[in-house]
PyMOL CGO cylinders between C-alpha atoms (Angstrom):
from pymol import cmd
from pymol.cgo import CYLINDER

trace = [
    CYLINDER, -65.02, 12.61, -21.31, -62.17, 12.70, -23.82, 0.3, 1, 1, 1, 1, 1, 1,
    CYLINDER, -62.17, 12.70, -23.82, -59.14, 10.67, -23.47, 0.3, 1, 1, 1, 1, 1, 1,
    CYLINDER, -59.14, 10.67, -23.47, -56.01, 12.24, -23.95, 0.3, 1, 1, 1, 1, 1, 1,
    CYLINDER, -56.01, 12.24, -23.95, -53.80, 10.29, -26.13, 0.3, 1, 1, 1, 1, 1, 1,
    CYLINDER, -53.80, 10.29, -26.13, -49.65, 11.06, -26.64, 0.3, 1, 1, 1, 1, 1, 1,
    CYLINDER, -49.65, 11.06, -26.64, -49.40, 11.81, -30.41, 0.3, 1, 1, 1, 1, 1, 1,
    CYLINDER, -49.40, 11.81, -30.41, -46.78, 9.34, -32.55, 0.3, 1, 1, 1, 1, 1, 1,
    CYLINDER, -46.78, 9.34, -32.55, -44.06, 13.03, -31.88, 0.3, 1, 1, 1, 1, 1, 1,
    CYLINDER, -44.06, 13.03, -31.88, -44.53, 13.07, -28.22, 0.3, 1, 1, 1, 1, 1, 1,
    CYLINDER, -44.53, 13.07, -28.22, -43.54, 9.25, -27.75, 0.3, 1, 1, 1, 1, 1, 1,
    CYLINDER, -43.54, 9.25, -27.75, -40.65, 9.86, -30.11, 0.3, 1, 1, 1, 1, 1, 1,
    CYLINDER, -40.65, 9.86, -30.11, -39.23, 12.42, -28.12, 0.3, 1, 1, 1, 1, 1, 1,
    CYLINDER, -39.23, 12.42, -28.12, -39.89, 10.60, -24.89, 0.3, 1, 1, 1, 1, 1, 1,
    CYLINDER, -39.89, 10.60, -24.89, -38.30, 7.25, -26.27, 0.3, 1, 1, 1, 1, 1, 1,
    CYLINDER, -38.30, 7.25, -26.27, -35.33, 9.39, -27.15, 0.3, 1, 1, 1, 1, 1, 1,
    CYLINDER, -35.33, 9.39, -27.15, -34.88, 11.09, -23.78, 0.3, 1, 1, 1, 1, 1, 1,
    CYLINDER, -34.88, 11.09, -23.78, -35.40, 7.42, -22.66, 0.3, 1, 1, 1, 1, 1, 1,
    CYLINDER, -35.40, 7.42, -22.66, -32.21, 6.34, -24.40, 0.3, 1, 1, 1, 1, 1, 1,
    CYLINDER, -32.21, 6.34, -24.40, -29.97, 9.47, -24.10, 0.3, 1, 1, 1, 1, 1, 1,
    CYLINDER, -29.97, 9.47, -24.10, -30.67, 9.01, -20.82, 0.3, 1, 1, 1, 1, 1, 1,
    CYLINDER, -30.67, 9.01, -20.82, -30.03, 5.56, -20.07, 0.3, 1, 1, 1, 1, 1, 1,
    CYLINDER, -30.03, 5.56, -20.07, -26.65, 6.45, -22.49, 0.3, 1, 1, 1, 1, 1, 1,
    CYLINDER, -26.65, 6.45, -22.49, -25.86, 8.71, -19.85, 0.3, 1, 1, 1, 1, 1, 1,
    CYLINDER, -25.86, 8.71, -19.85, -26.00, 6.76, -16.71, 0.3, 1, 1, 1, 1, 1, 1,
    CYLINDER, -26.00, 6.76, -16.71, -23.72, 4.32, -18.91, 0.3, 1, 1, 1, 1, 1, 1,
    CYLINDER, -23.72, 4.32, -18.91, -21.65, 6.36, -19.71, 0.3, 1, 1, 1, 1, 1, 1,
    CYLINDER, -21.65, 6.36, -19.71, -20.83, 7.87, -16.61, 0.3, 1, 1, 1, 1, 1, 1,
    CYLINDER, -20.83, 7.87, -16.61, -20.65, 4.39, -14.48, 0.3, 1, 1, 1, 1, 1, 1,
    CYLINDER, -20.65, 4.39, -14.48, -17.95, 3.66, -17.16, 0.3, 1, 1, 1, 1, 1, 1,
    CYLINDER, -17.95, 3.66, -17.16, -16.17, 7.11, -16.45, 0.3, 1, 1, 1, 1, 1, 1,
    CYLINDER, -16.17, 7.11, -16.45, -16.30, 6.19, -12.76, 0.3, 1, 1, 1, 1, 1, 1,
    CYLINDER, -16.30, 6.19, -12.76, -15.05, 3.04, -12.68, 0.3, 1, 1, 1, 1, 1, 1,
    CYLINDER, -15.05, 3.04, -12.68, -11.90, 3.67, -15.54, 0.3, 1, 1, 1, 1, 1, 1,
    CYLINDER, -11.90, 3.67, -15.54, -11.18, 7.08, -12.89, 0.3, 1, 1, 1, 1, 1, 1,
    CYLINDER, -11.18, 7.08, -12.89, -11.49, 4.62, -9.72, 0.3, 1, 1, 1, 1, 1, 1,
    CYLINDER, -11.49, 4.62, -9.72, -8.76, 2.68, -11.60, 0.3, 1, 1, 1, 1, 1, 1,
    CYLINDER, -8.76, 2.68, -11.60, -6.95, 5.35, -12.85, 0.3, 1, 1, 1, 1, 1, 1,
    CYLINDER, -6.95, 5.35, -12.85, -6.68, 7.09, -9.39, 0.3, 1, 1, 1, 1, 1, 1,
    CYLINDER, -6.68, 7.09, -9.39, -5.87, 3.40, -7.58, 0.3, 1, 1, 1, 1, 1, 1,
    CYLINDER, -5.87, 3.40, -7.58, -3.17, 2.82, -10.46, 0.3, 1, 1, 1, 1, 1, 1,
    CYLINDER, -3.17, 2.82, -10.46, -1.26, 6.16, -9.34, 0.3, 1, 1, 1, 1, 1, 1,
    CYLINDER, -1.26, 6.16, -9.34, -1.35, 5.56, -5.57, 0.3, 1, 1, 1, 1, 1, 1,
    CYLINDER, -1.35, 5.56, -5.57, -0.21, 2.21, -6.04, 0.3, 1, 1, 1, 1, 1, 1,
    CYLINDER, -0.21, 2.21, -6.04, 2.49, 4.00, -8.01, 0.3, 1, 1, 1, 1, 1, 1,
    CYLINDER, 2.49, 4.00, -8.01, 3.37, 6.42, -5.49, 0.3, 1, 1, 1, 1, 1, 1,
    CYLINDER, 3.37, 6.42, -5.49, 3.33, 3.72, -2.75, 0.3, 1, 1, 1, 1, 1, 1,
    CYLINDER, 3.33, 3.72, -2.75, 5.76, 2.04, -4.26, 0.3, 1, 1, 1, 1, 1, 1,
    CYLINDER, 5.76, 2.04, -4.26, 7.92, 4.75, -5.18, 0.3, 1, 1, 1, 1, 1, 1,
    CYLINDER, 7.92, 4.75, -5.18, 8.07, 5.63, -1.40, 0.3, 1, 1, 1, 1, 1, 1,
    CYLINDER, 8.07, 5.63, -1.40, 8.68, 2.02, -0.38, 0.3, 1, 1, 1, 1, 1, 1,
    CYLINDER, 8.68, 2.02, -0.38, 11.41, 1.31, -3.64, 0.3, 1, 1, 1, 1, 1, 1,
    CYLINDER, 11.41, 1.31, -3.64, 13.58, 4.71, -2.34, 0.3, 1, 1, 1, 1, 1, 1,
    CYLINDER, 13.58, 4.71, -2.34, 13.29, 3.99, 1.25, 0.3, 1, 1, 1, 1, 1, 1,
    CYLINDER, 13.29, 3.99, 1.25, 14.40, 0.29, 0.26, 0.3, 1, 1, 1, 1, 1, 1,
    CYLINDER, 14.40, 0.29, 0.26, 16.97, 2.17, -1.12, 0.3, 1, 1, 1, 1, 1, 1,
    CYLINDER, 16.97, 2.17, -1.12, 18.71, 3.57, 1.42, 0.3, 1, 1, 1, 1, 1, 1,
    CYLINDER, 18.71, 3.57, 1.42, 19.10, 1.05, 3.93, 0.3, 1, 1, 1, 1, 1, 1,
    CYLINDER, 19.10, 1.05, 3.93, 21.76, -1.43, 4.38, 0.3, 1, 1, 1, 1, 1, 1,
    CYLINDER, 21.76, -1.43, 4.38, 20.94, -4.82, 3.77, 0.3, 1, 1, 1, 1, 1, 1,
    CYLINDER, 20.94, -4.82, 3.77, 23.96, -6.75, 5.91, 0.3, 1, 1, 1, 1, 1, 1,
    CYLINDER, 23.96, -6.75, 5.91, 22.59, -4.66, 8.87, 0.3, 1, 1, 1, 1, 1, 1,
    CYLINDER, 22.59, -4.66, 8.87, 19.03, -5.74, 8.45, 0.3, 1, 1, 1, 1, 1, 1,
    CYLINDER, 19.03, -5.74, 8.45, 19.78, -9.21, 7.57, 0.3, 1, 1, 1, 1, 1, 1,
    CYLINDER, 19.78, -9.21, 7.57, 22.00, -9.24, 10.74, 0.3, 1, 1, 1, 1, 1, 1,
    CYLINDER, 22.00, -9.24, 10.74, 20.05, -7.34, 13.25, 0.3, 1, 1, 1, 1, 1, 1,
    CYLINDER, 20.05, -7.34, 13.25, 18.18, -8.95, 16.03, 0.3, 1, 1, 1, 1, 1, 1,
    CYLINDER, 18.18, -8.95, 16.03, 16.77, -6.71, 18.45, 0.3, 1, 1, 1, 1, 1, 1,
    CYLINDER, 16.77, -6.71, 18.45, 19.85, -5.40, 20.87, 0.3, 1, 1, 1, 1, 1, 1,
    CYLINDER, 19.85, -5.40, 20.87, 21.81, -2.95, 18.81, 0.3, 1, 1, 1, 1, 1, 1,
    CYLINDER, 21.81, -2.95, 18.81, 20.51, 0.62, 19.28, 0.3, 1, 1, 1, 1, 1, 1,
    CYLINDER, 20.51, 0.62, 19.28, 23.73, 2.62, 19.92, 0.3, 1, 1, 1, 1, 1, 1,
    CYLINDER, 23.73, 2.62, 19.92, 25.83, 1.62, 16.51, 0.3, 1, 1, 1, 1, 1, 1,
    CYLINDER, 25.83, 1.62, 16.51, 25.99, 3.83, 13.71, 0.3, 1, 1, 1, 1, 1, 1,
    CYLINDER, 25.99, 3.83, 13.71, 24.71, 1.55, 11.31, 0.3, 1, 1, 1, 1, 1, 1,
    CYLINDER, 24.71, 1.55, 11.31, 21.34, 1.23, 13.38, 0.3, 1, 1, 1, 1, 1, 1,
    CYLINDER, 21.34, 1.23, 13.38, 20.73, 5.61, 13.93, 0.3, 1, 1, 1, 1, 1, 1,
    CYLINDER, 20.73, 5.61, 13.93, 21.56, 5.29, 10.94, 0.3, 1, 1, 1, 1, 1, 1,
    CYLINDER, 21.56, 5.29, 10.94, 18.61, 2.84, 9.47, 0.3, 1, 1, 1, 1, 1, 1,
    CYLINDER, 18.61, 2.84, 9.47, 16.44, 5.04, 12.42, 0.3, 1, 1, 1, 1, 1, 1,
    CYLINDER, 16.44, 5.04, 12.42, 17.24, 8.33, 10.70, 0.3, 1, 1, 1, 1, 1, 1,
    CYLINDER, 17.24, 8.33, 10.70, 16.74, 6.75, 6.97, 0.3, 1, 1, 1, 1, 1, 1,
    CYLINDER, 16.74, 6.75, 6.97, 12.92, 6.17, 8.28, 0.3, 1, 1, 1, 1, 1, 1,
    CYLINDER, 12.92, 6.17, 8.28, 12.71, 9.42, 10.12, 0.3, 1, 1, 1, 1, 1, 1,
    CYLINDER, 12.71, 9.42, 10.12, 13.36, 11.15, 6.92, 0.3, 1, 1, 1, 1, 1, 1,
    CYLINDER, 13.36, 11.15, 6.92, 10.44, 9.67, 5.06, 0.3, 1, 1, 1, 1, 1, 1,
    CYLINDER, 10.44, 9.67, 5.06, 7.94, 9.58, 8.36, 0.3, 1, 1, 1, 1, 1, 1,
    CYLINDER, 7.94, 9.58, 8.36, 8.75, 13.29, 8.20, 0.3, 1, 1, 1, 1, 1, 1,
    CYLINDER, 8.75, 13.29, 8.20, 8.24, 14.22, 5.01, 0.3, 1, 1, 1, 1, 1, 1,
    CYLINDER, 8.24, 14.22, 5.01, 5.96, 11.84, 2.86, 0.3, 1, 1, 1, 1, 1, 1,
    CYLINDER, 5.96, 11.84, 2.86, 2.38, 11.54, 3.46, 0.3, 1, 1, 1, 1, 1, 1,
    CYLINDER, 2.38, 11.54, 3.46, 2.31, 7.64, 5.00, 0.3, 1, 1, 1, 1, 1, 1,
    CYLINDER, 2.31, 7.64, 5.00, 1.21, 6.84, 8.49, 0.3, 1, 1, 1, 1, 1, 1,
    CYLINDER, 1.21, 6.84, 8.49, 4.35, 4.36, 9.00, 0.3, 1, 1, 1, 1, 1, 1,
    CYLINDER, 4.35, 4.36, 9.00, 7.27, 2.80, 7.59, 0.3, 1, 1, 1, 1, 1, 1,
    CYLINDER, 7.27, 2.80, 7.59, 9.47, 0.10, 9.03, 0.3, 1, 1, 1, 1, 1, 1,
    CYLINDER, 9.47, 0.10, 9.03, 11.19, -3.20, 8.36, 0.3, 1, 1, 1, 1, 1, 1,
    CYLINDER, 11.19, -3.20, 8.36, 10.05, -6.84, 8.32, 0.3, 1, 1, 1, 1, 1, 1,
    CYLINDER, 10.05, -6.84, 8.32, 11.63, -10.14, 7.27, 0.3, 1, 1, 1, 1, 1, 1,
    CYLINDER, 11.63, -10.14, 7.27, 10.54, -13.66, 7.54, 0.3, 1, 1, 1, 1, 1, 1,
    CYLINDER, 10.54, -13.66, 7.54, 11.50, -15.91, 10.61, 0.3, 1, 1, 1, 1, 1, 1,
    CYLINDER, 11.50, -15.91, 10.61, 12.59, -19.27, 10.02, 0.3, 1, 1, 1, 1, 1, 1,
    CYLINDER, 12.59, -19.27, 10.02, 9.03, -20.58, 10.63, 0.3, 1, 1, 1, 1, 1, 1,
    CYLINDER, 9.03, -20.58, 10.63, 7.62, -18.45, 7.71, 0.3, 1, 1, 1, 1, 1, 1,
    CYLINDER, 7.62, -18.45, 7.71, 6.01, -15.78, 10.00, 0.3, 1, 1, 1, 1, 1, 1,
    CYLINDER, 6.01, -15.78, 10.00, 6.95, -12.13, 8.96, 0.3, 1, 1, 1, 1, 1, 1,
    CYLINDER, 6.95, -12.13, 8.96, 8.14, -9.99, 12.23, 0.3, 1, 1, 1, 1, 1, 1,
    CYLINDER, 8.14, -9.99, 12.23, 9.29, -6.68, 12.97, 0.3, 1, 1, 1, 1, 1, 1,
    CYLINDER, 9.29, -6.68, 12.97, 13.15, -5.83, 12.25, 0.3, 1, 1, 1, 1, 1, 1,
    CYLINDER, 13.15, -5.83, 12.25, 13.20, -2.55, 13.16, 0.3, 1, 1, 1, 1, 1, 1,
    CYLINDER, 13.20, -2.55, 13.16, 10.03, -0.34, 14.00, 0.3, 1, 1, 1, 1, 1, 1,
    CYLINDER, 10.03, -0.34, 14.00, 10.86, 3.63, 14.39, 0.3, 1, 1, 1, 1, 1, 1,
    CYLINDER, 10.86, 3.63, 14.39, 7.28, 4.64, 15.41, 0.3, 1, 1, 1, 1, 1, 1,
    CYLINDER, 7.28, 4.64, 15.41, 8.45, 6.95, 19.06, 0.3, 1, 1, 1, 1, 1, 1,
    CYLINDER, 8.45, 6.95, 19.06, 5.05, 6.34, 20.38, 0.3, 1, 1, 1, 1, 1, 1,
    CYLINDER, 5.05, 6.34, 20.38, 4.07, 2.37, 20.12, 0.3, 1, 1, 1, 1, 1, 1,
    CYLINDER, 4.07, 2.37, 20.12, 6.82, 0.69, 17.96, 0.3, 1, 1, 1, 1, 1, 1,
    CYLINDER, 6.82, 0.69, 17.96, 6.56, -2.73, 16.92, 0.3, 1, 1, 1, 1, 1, 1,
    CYLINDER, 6.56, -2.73, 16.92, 9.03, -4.84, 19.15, 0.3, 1, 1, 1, 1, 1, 1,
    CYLINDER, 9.03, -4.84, 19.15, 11.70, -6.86, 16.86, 0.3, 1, 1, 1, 1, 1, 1,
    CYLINDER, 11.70, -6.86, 16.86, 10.30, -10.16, 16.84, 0.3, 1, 1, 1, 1, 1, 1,
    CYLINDER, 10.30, -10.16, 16.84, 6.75, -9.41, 17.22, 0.3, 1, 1, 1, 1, 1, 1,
    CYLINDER, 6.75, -9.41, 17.22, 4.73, -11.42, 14.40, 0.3, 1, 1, 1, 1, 1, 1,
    CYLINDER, 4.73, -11.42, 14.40, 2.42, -9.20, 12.30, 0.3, 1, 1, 1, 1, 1, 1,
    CYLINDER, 2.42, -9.20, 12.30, -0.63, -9.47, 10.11, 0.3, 1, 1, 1, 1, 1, 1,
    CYLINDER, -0.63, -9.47, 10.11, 0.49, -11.26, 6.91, 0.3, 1, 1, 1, 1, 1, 1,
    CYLINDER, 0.49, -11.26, 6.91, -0.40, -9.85, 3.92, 0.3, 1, 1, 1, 1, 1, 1,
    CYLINDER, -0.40, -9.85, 3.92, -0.89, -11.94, 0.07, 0.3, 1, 1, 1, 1, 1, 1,
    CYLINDER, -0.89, -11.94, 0.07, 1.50, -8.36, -0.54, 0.3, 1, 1, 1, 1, 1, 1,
    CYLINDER, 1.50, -8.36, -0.54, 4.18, -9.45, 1.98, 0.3, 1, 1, 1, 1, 1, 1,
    CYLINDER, 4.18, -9.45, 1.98, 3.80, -12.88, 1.02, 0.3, 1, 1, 1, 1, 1, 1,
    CYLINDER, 3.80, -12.88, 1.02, 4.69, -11.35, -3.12, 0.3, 1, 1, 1, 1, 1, 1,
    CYLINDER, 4.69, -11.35, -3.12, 7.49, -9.43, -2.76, 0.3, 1, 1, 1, 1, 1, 1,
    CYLINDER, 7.49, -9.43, -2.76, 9.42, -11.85, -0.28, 0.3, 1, 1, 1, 1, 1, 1,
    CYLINDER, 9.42, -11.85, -0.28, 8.89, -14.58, -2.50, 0.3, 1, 1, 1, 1, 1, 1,
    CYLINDER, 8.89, -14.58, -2.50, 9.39, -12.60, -5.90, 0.3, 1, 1, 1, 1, 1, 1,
    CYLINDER, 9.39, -12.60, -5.90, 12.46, -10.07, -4.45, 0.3, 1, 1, 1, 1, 1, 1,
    CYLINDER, 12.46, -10.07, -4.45, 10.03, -7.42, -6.10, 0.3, 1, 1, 1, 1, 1, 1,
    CYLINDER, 10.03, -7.42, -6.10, 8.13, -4.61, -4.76, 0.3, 1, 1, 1, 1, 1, 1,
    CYLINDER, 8.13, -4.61, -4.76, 4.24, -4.85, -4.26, 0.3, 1, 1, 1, 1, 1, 1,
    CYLINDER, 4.24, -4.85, -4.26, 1.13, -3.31, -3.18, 0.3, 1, 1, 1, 1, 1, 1,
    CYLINDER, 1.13, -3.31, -3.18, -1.44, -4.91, -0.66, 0.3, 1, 1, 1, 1, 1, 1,
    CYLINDER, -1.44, -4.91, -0.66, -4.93, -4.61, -3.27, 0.3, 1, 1, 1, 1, 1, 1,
    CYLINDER, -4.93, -4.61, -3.27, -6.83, -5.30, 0.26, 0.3, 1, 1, 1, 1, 1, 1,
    CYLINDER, -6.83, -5.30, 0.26, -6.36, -3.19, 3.37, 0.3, 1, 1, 1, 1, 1, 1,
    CYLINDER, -6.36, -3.19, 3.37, -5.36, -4.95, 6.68, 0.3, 1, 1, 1, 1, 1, 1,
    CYLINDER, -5.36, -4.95, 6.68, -6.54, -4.47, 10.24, 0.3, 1, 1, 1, 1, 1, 1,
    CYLINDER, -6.54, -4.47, 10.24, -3.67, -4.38, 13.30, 0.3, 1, 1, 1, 1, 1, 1,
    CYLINDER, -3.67, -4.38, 13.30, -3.54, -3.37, 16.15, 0.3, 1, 1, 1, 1, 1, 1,
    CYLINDER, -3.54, -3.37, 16.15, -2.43, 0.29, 14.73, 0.3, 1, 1, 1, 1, 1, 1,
    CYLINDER, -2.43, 0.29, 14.73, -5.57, 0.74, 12.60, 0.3, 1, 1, 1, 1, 1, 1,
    CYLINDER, -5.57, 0.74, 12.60, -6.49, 0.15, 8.92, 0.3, 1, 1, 1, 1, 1, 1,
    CYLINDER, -6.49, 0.15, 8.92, -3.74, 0.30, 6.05, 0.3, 1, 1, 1, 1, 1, 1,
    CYLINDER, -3.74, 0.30, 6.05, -2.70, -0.44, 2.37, 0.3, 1, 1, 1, 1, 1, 1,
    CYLINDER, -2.70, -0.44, 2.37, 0.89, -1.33, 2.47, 0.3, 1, 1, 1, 1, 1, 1,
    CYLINDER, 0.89, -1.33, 2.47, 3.31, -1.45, 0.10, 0.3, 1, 1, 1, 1, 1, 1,
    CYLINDER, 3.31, -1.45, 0.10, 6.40, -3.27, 0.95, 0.3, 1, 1, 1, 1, 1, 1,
    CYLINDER, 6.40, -3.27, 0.95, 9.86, -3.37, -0.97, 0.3, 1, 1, 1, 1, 1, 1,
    CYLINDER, 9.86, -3.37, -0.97, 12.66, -5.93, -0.75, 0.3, 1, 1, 1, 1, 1, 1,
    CYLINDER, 12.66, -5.93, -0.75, 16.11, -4.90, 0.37, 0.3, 1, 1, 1, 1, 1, 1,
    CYLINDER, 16.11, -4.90, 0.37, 19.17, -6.75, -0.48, 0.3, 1, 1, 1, 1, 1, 1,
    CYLINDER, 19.17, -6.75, -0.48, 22.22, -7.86, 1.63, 0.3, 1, 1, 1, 1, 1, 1,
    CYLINDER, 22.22, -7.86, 1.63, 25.86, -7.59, -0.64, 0.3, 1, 1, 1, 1, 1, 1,
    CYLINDER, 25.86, -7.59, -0.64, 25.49, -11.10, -1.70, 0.3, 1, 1, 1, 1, 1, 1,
    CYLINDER, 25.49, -11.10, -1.70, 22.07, -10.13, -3.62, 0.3, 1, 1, 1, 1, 1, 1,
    CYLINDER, 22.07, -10.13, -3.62, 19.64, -12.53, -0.32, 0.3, 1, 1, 1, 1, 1, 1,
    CYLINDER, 19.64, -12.53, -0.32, 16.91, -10.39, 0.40, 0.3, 1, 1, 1, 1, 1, 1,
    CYLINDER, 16.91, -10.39, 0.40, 17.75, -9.70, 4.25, 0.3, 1, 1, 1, 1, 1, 1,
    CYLINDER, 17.75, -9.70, 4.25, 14.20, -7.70, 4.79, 0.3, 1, 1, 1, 1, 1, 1,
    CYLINDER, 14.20, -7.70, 4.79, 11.43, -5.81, 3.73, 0.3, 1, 1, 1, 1, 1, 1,
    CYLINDER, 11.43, -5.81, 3.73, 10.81, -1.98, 4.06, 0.3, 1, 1, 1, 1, 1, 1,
    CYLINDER, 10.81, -1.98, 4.06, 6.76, -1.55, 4.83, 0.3, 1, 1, 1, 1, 1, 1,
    CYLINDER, 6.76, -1.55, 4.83, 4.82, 1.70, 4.06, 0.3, 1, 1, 1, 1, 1, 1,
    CYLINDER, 4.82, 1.70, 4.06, 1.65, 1.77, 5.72, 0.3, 1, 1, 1, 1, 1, 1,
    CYLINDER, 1.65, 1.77, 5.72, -1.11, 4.07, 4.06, 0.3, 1, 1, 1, 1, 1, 1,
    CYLINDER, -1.11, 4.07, 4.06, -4.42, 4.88, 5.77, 0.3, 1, 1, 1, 1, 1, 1,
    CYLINDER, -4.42, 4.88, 5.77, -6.99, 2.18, 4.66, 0.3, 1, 1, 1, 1, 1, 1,
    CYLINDER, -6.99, 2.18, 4.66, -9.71, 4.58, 4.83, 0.3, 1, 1, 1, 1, 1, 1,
    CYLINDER, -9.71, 4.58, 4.83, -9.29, 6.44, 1.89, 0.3, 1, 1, 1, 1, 1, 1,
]
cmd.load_cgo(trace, "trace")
């Protein structure tokens, strides 16, 4: 019987569609990961844009000052309405307000969800995101999604200001985590 043997051209070529290809699956797992950054980087973005103009528009005294029994002033439809407008037209799941208590929990200020609002006073999942832009007075992103009792979410939470400059609360957007 003869034995078939690969000439010296044959294991060139297959050596060098050994390396283009290995080249290749290099290359790509770099493209994927710099466009999974890329793509995080601009929703990140856009959450905060939501949560930096719905900051502001929303009076600061009022929030500061608020505590659970005003729903007829004008100053509180007002806040209501503020939300409305971005639960209507921006692609979030919700938005509402939060502010530390005095024992360092973060509750609900004012929650405009119709269907199962969060009660003012009613402690909620703390976030390292919460925990950032109370602490800094600066607007940031949750890099890990949260699970409450509403479902999964990346937040992105913005600080709003009473008129002597105290951050009286923070304005929440809550993202689907699933995506």
């Amino acid at each position: 019987m003869d034995k078939k043997t690969f000439g010296y051209t044959t294991k060139i070529m297959v050596l060098a569609i050994a390396v283009l290809l290995a080249a290749n699956v290099l290359l790509g797992g770099l493209l994927l990961l710099q466009s999974e950054s890329a793509l995080r980087k601009l929703i990140n973005e856009r959450m905060l844009d939501v949560a930096n103009t719905a900051a502001d528009t929303m009076d600061g005294d009022f929030l500061r000052d608020y505590d659970g029994t005003d729903t007829k002033s004008a100053a509180y439809l007002k806040t209501i309405e503020n939300f409305r407008v971005f639960s209507d037209n921006m692609q979030l799941n919700y938005i509402y307000s939060i502010k530390m208590d005095e024992n360092g929990r973060f509750i609900f200020v004012i929650d405009p969800d119709p269907e199962d609002p969060g009660l003012y006073g009613e402690e909620i999942v703390q976030t390292e995101g919460q925990m950032e832009a109370w602490t800094t007075k600066t607007a940031t992103v949750d890099q890990e999604a949260f699970l409450d009792r509403w479902g999964k979410f990346y937040s992105a939470y913005s600080p709003v200001f009473d008129g002597e400059g105290n951050i009286a609360a923070l304005i929440a957007v809550d993202f689907d985590g699933n995506w």
